[in-house]
Backbone as a printed PyTorch tensor [residue, N CA C, xyz], in Angstrom:
tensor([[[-14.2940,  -7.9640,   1.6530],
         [-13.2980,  -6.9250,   1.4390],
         [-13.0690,  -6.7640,  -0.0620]],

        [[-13.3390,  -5.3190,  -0.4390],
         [-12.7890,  -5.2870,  -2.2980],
         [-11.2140,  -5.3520,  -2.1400]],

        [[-10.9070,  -6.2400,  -3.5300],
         [ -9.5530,  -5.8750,  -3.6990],
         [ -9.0640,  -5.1620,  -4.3570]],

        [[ -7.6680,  -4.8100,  -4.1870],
         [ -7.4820,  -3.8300,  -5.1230],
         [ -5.6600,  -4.2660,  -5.7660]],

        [[ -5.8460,  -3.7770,  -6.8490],
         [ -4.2870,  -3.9070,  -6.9780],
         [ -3.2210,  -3.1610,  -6.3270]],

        [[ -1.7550,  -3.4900,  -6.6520],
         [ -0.4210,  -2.8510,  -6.1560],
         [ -0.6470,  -1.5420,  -6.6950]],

        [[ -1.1360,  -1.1340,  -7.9800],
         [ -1.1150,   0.0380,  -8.3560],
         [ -1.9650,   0.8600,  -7.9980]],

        [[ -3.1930,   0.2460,  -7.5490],
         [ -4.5220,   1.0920,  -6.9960],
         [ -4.3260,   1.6210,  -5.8670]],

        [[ -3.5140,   0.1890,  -4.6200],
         [ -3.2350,   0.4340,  -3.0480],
         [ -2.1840,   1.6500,  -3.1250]],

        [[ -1.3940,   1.6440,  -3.9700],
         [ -0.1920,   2.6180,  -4.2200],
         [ -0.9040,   4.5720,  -3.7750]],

        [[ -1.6400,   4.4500,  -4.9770],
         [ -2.4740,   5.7610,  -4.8250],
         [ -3.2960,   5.9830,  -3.4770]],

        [[ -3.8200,   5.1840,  -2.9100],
         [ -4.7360,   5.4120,  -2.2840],
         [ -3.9820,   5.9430,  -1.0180]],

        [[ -2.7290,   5.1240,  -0.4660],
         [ -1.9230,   5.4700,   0.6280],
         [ -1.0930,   6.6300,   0.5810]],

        [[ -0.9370,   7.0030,  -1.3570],
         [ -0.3920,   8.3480,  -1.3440],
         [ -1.1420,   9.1370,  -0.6580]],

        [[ -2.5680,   9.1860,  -0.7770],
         [ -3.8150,  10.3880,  -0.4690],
         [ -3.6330,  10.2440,   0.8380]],

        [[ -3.1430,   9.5420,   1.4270],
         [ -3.2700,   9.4730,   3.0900],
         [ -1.3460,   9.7230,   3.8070]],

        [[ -0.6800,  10.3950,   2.8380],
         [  0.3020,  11.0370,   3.7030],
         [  1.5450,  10.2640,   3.4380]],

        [[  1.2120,   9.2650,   2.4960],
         [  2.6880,   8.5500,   2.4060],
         [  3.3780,   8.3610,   1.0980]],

        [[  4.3910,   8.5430,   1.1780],
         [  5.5500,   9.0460,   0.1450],
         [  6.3090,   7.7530,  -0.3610]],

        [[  6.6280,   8.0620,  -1.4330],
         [  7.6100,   6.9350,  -2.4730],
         [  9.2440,   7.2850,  -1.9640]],

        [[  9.4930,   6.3740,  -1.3880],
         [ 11.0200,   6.5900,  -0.6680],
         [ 11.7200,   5.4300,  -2.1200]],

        [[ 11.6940,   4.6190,  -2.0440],
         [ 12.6990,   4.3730,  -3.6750],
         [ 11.6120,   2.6100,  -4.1530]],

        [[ 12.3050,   2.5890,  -4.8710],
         [ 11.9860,   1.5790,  -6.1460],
         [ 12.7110,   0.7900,  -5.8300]],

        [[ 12.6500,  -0.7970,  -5.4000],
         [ 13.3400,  -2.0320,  -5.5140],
         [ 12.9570,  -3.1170,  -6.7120]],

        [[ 12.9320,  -2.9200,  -7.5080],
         [ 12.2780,  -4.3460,  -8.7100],
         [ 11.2770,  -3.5880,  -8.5430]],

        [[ 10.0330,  -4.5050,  -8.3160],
         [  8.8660,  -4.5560,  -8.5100],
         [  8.0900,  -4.2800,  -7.4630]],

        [[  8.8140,  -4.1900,  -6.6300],
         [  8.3550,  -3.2670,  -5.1270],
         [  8.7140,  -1.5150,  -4.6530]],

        [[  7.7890,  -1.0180,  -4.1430],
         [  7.4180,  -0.1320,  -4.4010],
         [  7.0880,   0.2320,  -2.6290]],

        [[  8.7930,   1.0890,  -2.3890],
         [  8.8600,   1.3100,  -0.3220],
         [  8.0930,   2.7660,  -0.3380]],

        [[  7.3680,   2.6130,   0.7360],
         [  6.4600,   4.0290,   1.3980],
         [  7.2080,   4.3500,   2.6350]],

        [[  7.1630,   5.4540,   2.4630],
         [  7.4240,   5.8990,   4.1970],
         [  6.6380,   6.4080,   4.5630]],

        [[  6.3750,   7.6000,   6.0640],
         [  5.2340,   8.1910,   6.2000],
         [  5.9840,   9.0710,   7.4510]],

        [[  6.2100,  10.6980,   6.9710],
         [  6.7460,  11.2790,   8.3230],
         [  6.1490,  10.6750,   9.5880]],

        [[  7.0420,  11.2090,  10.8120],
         [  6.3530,  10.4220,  11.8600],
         [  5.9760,   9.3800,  12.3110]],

        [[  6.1810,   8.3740,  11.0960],
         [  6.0050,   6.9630,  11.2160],
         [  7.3820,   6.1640,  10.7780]],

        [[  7.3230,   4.8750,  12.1760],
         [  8.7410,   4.7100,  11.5410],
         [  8.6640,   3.1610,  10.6160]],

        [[  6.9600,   2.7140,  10.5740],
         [  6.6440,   1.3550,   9.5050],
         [  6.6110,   2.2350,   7.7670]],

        [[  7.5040,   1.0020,   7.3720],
         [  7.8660,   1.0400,   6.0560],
         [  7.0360,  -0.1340,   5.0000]],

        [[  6.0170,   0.6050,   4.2300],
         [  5.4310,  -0.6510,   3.1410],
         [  6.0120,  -0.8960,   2.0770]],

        [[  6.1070,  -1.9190,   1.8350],
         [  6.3610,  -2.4960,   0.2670],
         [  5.3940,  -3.6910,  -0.6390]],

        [[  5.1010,  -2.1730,  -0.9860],
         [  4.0490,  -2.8100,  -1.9250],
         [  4.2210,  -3.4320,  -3.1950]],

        [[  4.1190,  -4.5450,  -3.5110],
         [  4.3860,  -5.4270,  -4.8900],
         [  3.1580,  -4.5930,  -5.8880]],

        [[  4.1500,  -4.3960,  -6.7730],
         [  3.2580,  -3.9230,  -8.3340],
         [  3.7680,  -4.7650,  -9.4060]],

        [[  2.6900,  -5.5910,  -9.7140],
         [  2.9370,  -7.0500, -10.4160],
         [  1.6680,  -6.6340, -11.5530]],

        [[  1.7710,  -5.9450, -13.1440],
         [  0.6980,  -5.4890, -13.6030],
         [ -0.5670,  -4.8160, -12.3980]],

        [[ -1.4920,  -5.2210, -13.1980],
         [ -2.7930,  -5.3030, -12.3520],
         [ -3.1710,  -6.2170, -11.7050]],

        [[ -2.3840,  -7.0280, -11.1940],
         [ -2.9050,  -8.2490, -10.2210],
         [ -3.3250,  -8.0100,  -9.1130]],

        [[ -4.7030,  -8.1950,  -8.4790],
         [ -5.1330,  -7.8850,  -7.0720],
         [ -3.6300,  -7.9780,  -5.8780]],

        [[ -3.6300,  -7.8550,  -4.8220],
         [ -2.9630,  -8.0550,  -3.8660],
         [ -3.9230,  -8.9950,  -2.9120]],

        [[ -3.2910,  -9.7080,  -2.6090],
         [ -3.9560, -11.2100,  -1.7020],
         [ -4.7320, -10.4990,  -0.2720]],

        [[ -5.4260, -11.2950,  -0.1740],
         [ -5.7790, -10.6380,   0.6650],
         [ -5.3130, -10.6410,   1.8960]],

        [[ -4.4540, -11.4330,   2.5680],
         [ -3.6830, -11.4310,   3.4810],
         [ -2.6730,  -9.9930,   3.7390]],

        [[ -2.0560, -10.0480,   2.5440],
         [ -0.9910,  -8.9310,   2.1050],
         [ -1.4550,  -7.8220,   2.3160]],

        [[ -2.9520,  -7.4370,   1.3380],
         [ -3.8900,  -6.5550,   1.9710],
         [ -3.9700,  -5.4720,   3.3500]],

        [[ -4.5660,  -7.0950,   4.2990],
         [ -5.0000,  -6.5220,   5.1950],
         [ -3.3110,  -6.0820,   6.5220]],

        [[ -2.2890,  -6.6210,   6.1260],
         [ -1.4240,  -6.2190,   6.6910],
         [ -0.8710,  -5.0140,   6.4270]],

        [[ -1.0640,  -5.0730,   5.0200],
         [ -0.5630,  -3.6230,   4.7860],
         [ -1.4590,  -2.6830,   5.0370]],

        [[ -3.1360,  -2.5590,   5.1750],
         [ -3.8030,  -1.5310,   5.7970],
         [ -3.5590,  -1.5650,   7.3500]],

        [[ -3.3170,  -2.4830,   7.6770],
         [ -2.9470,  -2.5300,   9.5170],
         [ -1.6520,  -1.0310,   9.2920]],

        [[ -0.6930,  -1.4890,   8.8510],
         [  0.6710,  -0.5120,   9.1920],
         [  0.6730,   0.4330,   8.8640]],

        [[ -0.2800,   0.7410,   7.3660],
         [ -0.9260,   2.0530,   7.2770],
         [ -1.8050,   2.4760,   7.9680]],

        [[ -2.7750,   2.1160,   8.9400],
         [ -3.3980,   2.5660,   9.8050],
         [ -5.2050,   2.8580,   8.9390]],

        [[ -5.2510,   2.0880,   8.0670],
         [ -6.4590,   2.3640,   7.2760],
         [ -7.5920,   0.9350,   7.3820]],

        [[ -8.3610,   1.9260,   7.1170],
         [-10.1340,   0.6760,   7.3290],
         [-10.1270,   0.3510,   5.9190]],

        [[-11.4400,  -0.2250,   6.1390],
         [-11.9580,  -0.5840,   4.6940],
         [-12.3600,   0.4960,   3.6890]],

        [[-13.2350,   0.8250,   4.7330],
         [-13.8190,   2.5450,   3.9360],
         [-13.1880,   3.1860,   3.0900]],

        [[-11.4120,   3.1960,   3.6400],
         [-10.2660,   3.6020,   2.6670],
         [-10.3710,   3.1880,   1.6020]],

        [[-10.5580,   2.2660,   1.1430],
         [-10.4670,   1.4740,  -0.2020],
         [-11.4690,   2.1430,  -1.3380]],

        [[-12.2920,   2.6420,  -0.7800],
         [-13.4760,   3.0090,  -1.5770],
         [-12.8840,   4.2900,  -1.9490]]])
């Protein structure tokens, strides 16, 4: 699996329908009409996101790998 950072995953889930609902610190909440799962994505510089964190957060976004690319 490539990784990607908080700031990279950020964009990529914008392109797929989901919106910046507010700013907590260093986290960074999505919503997504129609959907009632909420992400928060850590933006820590450019530090990859683990890959655990990752793959949970493409689960609730509903995205493959392919997405990443």
């Amino acid at each position: 699996m490539r990784t990607v950072s908080g700031k990279e995953f950020t964009k990529i889930i914008e392109r797929h329908g989901w919106n910046l609902l507010r700013v907590e610190g260093s986290h960074h909440i999505y919503g997504k009409p129609g959907n009632v799962a909420r992400l928060s994505v850590p933006i820590h510089r450019n530090k990859a996101l683990k890959t655990g964190l990752l793959k949970h957060l493409m689960k609730l976004a509903e995205l493959s790998e392919t997405d990443l690319s």
